[in-house]
PDB file with one MODEL, atoms N, CA, C and O in Angstrom:
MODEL        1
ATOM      1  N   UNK A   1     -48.347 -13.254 -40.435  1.00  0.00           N
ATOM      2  CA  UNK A   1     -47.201 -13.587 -39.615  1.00  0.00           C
ATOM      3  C   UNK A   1     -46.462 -12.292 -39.261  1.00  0.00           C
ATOM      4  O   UNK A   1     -46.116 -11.521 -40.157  1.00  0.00           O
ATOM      5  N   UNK A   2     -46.159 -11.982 -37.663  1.00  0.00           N
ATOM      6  CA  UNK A   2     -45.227 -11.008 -37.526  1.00  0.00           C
ATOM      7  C   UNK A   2     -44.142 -10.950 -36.854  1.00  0.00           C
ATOM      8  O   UNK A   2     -43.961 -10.778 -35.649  1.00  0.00           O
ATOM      9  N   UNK A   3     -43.102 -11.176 -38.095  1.00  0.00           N
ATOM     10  CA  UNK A   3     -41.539 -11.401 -37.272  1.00  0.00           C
ATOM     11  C   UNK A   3     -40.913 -10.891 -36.182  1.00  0.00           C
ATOM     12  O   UNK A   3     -40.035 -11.385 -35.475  1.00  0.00           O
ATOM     13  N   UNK A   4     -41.504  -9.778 -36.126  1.00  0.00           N
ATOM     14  CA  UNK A   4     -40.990  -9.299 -34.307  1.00  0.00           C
ATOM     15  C   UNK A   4     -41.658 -10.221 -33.168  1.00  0.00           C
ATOM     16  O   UNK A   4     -41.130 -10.005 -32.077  1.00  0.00           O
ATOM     17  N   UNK A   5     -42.439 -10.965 -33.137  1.00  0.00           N
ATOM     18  CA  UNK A   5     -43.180 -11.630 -31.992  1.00  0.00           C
ATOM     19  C   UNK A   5     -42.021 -13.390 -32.103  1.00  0.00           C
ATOM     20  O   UNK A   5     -41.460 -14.039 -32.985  1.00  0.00           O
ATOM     21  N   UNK A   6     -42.208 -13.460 -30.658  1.00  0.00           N
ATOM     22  CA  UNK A   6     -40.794 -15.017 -30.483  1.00  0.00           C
ATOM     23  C   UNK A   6     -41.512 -15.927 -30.919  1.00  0.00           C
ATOM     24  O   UNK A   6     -42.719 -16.080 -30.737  1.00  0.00           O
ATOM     25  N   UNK A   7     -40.596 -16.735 -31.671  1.00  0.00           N
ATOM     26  CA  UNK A   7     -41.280 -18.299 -32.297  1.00  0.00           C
ATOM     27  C   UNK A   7     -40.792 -19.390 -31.371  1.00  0.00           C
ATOM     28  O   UNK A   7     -40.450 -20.458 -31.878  1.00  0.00           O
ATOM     29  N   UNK A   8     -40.722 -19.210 -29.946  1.00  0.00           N
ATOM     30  CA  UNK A   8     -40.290 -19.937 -28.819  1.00  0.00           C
ATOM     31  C   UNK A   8     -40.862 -19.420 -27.943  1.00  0.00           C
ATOM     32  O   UNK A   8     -40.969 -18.195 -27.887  1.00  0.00           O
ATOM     33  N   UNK A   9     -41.589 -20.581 -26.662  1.00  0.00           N
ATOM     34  CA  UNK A   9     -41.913 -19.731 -25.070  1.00  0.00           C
ATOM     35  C   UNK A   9     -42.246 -21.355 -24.308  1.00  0.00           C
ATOM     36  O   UNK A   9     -42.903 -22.389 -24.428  1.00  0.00           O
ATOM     37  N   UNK A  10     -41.068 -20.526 -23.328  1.00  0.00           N
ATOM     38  CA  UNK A  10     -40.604 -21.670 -22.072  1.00  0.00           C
ATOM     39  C   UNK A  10     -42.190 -21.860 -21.376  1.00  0.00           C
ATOM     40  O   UNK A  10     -42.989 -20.984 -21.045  1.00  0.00           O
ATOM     41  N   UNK A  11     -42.306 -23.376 -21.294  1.00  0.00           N
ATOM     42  CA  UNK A  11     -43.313 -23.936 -20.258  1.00  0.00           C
ATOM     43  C   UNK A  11     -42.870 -23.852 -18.993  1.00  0.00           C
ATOM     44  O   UNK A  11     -43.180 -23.041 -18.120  1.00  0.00           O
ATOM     45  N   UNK A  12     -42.245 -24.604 -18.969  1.00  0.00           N
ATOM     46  CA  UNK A  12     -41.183 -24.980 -17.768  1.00  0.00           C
ATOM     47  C   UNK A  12     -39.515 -25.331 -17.777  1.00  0.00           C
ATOM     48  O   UNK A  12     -38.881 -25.392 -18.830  1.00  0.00           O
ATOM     49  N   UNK A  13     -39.100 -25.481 -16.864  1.00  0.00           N
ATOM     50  CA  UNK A  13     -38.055 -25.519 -16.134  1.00  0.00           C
ATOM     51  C   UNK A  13     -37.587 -26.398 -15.102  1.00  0.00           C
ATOM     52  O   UNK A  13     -38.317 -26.684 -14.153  1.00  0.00           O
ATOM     53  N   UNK A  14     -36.147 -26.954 -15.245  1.00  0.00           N
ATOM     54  CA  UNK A  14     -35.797 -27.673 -13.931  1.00  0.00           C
ATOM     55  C   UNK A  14     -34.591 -27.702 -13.709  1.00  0.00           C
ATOM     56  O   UNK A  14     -34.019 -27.968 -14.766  1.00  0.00           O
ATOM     57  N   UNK A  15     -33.759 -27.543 -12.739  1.00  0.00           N
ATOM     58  CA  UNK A  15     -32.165 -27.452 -12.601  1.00  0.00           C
ATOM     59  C   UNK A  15     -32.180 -28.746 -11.288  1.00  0.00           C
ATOM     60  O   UNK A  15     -33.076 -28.781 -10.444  1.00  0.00           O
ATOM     61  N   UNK A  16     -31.112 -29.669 -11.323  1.00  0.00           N
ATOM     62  CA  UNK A  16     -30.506 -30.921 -10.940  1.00  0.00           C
ATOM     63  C   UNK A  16     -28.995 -30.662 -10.595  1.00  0.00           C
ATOM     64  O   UNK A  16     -28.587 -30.029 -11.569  1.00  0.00           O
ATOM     65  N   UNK A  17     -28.287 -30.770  -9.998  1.00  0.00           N
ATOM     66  CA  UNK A  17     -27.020 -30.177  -9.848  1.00  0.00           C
ATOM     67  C   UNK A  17     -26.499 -29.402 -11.351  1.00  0.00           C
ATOM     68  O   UNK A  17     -26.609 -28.309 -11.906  1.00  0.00           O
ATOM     69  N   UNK A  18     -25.943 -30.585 -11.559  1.00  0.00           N
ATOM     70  CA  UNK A  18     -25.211 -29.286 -13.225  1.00  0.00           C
ATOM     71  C   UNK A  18     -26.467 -29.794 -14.608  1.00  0.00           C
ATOM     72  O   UNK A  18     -26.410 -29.604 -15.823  1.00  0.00           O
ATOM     73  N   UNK A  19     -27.380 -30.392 -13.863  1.00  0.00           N
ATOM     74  CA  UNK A  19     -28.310 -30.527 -14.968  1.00  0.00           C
ATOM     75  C   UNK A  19     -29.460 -29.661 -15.290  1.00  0.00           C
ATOM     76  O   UNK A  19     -30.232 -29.364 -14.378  1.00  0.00           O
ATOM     77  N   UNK A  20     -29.745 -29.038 -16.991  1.00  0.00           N
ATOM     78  CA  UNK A  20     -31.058 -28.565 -16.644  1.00  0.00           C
ATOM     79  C   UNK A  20     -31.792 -28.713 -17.980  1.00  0.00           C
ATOM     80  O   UNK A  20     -31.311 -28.661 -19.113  1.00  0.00           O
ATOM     81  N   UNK A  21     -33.241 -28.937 -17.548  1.00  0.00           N
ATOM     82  CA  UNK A  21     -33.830 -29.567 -17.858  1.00  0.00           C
ATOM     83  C   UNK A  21     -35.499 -28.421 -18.692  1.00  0.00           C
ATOM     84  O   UNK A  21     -36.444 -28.144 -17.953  1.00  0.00           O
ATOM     85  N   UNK A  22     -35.491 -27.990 -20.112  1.00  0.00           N
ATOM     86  CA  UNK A  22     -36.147 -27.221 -20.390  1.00  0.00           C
ATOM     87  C   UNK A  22     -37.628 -27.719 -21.021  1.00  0.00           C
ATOM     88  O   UNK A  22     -37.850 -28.879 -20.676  1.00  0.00           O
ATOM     89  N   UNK A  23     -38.254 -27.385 -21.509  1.00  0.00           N
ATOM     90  CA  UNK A  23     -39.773 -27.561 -22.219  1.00  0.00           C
ATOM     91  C   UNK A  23     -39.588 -26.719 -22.486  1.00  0.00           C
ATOM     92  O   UNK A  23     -39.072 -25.904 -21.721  1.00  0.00           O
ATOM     93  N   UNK A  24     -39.959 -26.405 -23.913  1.00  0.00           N
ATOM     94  CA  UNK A  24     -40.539 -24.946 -24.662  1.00  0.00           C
ATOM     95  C   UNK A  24     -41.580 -25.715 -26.033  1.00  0.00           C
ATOM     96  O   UNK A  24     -41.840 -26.891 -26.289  1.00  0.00           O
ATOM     97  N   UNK A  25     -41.847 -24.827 -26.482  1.00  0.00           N
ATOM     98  CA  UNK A  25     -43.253 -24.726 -27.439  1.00  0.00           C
ATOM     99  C   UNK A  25     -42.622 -23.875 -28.320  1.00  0.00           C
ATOM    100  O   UNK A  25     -42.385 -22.741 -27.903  1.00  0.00           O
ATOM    101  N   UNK A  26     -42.196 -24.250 -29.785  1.00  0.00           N
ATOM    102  CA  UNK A  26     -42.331 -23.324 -31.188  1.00  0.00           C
ATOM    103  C   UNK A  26     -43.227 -23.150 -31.978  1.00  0.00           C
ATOM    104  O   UNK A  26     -43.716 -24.110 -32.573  1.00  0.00           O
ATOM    105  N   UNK A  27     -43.559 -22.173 -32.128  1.00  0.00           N
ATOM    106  CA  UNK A  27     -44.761 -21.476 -32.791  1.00  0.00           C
ATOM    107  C   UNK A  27     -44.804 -21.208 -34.166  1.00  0.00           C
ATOM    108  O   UNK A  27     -43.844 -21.496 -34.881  1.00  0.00           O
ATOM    109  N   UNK A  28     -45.850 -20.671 -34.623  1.00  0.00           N
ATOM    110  CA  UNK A  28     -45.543 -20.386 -36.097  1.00  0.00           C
ATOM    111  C   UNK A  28     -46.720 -21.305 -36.844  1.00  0.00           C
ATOM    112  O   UNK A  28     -47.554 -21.801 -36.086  1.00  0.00           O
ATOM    113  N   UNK A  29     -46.822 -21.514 -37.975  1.00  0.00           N
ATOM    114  CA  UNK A  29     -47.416 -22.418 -38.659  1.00  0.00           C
ATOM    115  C   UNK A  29     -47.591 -23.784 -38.187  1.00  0.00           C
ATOM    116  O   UNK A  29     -48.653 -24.405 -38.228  1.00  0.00           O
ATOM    117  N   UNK A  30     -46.793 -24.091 -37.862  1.00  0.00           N
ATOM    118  CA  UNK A  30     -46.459 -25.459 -37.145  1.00  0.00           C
ATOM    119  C   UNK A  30     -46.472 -25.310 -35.226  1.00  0.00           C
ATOM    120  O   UNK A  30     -45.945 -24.397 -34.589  1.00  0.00           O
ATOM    121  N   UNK A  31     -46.883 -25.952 -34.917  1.00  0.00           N
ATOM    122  CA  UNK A  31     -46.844 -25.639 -33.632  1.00  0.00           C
ATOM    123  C   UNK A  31     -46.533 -27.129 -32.715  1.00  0.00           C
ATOM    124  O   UNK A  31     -47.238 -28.093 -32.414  1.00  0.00           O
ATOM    125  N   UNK A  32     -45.127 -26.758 -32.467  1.00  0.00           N
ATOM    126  CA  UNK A  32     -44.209 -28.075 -32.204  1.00  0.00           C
ATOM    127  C   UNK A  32     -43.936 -27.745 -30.139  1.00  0.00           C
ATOM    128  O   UNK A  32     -43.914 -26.614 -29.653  1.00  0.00           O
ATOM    129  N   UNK A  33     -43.779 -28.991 -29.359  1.00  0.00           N
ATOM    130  CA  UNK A  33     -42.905 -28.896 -28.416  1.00  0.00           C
ATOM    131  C   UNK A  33     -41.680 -29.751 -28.116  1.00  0.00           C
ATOM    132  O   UNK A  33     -41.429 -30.799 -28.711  1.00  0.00           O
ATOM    133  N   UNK A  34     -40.978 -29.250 -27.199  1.00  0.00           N
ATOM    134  CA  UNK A  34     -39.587 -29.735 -27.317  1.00  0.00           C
ATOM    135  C   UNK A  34     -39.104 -30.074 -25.906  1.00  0.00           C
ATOM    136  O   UNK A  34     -39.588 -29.351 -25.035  1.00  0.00           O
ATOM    137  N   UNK A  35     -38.561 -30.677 -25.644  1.00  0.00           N
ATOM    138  CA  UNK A  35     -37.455 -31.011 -24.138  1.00  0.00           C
ATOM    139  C   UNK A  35     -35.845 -30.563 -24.967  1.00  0.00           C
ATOM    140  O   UNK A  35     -35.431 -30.696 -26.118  1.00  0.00           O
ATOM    141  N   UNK A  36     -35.316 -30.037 -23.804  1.00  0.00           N
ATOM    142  CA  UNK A  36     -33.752 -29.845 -23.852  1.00  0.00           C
ATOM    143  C   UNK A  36     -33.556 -30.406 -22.578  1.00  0.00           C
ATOM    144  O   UNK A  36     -34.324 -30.194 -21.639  1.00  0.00           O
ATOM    145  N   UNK A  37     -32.524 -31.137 -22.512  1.00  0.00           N
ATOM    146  CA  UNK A  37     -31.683 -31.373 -21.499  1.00  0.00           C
ATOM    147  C   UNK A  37     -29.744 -31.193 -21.789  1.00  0.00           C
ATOM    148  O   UNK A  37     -29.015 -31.783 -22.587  1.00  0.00           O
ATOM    149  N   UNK A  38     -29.467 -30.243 -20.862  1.00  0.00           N
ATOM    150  CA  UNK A  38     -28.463 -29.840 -20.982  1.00  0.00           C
ATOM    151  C   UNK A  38     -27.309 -29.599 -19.898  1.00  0.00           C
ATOM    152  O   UNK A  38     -27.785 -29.219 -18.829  1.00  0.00           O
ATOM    153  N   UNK A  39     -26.263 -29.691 -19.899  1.00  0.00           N
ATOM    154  CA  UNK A  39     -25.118 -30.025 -18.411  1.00  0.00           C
ATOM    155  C   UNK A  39     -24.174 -28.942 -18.698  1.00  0.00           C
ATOM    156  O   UNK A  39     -23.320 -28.939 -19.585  1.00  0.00           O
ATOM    157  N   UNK A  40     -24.439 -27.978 -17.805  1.00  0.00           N
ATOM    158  CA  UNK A  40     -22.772 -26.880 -17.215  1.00  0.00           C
ATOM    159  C   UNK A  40     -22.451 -27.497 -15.749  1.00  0.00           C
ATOM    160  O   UNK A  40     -23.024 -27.776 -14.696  1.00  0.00           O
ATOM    161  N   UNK A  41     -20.904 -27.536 -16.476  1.00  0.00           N
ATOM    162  CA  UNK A  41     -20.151 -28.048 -15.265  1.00  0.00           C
ATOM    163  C   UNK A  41     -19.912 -26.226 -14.276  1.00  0.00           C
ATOM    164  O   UNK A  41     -20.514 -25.166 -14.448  1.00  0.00           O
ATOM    165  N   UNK A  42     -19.132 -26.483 -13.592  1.00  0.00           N
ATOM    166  CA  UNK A  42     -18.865 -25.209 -12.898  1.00  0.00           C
ATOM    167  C   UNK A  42     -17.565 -24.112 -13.510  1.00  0.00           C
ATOM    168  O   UNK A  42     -17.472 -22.908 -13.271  1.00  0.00           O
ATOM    169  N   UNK A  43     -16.298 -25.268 -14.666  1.00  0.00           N
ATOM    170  CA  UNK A  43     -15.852 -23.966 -14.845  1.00  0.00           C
ATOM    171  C   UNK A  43     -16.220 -24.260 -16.816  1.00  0.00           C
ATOM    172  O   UNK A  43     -15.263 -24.055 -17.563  1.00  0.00           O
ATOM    173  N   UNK A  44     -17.452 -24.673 -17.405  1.00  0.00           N
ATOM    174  CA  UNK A  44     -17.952 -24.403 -18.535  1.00  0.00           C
ATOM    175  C   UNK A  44     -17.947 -22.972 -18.917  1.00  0.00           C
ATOM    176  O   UNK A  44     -18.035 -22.275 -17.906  1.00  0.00           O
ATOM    177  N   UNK A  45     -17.890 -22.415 -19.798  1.00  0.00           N
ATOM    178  CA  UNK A  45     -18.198 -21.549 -20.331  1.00  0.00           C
ATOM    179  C   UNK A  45     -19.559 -21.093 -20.478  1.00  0.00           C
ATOM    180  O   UNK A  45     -20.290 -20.138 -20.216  1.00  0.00           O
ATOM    181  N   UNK A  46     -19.547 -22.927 -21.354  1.00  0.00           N
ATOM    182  CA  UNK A  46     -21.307 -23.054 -22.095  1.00  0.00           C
ATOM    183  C   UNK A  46     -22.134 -24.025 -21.705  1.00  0.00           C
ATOM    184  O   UNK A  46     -21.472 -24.991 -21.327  1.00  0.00           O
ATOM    185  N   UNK A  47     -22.745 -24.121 -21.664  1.00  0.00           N
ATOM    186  CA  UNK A  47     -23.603 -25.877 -21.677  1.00  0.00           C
ATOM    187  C   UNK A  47     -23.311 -26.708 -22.647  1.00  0.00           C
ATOM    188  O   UNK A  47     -22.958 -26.393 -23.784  1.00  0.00           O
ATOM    189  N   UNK A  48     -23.464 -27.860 -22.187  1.00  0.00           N
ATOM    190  CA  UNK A  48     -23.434 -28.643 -23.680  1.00  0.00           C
ATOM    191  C   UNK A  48     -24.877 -29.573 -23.784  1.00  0.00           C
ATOM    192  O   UNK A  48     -25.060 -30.327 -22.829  1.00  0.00           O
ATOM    193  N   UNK A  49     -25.687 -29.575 -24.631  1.00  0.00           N
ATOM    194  CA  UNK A  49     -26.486 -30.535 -25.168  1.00  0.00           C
ATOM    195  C   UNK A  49     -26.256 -31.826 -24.828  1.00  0.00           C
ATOM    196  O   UNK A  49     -25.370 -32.508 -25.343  1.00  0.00           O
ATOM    197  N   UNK A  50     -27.225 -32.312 -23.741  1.00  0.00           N
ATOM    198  CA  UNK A  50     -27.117 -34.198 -23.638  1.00  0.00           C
ATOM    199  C   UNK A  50     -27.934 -34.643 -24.031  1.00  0.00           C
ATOM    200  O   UNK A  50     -27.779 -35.862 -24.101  1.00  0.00           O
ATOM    201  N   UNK A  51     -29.455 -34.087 -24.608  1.00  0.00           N
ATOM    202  CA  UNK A  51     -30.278 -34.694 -24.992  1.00  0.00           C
ATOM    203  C   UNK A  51     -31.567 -34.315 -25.251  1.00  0.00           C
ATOM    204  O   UNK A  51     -32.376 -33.933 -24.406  1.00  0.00           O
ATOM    205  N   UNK A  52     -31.874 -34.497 -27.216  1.00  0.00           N
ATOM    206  CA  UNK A  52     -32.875 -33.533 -27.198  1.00  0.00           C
ATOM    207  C   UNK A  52     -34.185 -33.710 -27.269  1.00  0.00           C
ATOM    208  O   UNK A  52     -34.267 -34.257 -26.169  1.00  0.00           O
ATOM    209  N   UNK A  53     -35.342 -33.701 -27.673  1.00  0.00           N
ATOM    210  CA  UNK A  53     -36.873 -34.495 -28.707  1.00  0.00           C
ATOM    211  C   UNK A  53     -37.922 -33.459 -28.085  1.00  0.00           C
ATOM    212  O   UNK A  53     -38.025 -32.824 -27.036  1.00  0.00           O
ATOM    213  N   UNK A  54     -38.806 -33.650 -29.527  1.00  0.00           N
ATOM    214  CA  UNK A  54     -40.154 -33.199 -29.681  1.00  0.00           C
ATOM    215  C   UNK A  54     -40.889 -34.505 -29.456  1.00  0.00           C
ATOM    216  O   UNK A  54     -40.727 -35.610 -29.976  1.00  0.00           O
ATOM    217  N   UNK A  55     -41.979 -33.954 -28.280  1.00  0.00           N
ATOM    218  CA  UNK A  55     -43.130 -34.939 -28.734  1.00  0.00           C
ATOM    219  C   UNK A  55     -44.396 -33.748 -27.783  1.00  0.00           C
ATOM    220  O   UNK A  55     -44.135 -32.546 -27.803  1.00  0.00           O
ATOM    221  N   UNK A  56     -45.509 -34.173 -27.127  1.00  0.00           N
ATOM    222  CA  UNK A  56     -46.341 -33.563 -26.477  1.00  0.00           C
ATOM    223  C   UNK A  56     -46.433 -32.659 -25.818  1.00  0.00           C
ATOM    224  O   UNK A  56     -45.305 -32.222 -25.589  1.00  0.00           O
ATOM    225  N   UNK A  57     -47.354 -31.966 -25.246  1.00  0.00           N
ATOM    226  CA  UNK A  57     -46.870 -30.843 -24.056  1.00  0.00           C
ATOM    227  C   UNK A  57     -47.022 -32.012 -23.025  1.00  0.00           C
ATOM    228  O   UNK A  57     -47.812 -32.932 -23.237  1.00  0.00           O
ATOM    229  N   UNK A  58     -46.028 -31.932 -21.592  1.00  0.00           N
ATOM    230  CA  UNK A  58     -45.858 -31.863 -20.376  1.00  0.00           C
ATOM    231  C   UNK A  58     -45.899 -31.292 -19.665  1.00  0.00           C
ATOM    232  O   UNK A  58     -45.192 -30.295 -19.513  1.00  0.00           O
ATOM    233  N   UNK A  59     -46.981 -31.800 -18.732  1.00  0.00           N
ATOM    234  CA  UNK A  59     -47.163 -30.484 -17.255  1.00  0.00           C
ATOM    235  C   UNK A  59     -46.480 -30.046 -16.578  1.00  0.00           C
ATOM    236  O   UNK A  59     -46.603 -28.901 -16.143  1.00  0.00           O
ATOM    237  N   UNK A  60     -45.316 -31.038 -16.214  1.00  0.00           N
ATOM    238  CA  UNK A  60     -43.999 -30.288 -15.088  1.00  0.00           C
ATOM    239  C   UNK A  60     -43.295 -31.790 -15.973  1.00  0.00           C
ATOM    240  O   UNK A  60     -43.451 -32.539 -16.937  1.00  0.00           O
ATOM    241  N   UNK A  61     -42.388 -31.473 -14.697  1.00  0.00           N
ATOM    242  CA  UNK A  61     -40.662 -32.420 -14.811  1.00  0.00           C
ATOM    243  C   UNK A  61     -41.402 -33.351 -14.188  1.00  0.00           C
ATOM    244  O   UNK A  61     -41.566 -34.214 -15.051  1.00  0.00           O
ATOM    245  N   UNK A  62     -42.164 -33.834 -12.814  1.00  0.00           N
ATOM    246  CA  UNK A  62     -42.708 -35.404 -13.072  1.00  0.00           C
ATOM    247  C   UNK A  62     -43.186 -36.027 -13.803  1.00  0.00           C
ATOM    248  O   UNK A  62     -43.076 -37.252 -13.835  1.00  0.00           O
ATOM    249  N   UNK A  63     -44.204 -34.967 -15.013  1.00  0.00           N
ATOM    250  CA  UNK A  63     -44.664 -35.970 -16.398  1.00  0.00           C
ATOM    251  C   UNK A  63     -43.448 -36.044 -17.022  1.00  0.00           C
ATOM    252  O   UNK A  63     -43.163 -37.241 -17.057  1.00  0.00           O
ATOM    253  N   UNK A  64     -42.697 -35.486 -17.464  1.00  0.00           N
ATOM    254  CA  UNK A  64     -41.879 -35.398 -17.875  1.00  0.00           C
ATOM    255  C   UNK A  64     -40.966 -36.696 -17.667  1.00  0.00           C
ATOM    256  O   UNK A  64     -40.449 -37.186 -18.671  1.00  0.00           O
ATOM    257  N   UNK A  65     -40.716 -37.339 -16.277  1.00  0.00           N
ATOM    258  CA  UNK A  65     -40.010 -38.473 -15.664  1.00  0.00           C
ATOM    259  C   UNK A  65     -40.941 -39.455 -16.029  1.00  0.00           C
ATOM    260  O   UNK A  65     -40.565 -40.287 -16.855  1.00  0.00           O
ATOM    261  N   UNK A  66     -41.893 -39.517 -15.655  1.00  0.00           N
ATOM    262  CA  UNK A  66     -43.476 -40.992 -16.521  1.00  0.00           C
ATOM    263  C   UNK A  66     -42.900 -41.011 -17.576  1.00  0.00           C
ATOM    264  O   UNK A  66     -42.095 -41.939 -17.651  1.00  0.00           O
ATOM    265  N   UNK A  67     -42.988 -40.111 -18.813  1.00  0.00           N
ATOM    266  CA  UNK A  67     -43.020 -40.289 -20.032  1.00  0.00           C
ATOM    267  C   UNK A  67     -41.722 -41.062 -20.595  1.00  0.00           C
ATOM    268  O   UNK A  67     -41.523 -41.879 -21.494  1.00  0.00           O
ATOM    269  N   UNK A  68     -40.735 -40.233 -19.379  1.00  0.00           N
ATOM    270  CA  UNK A  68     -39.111 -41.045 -19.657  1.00  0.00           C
ATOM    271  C   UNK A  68     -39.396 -42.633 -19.637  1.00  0.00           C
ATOM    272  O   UNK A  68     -39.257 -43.664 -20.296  1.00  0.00           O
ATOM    273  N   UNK A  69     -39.700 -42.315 -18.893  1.00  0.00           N
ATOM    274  CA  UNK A  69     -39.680 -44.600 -18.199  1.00  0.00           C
ATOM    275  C   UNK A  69     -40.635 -45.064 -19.390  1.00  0.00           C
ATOM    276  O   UNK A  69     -40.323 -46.033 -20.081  1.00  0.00           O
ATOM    277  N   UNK A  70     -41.686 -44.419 -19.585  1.00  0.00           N
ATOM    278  CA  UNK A  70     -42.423 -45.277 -20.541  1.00  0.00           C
ATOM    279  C   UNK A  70     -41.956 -45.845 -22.057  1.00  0.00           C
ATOM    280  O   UNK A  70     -42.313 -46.830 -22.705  1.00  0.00           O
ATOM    281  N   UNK A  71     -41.091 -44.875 -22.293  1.00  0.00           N
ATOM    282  CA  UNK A  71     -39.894 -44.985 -23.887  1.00  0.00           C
ATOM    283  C   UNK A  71     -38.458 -45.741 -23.401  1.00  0.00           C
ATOM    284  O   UNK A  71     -37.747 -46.259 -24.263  1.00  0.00           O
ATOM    285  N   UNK A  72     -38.132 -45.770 -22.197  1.00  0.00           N
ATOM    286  CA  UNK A  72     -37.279 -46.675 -21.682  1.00  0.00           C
ATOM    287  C   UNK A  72     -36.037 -45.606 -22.143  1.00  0.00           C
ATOM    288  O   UNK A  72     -34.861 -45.893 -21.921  1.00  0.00           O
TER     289      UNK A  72
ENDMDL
END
């Protein structure tokens, strides 16, 4: 294992007005992926977290929308 190398790397990406919408992959022993979805308003500072989960890799933001509807 070598701690200088990132235990994170963005798939993809998507921005919606103040929404945005990430995929990344953590690495390491375990090798996990993740969705972030997250909202900056215009006078935010920061983003805030609306919603998070691990499950599969996704090819873009339309699998991404299938997979939504299918978990309801």
């Amino acid at each position: 294992m070598d701690p200088t190398l990132p235990a994170k790397r963005l798939i993809w990406a998507a921005i919606g007005g103040e929404y945005y919408v990430v995929h990344y992959e953590r690495g390491g022993i375990a090798h996990t992926f993740h969705i972030l979805i997250a909202k900056l308003m215009k006078d935010d500072a920061k983003p805030k977290v609306v919603w998070s989960a691990g499950g599969a890799p996704l090819k873009g933001y339309a699998a991404f929308v299938d997979a939504k509807r299918e978990v309801g």
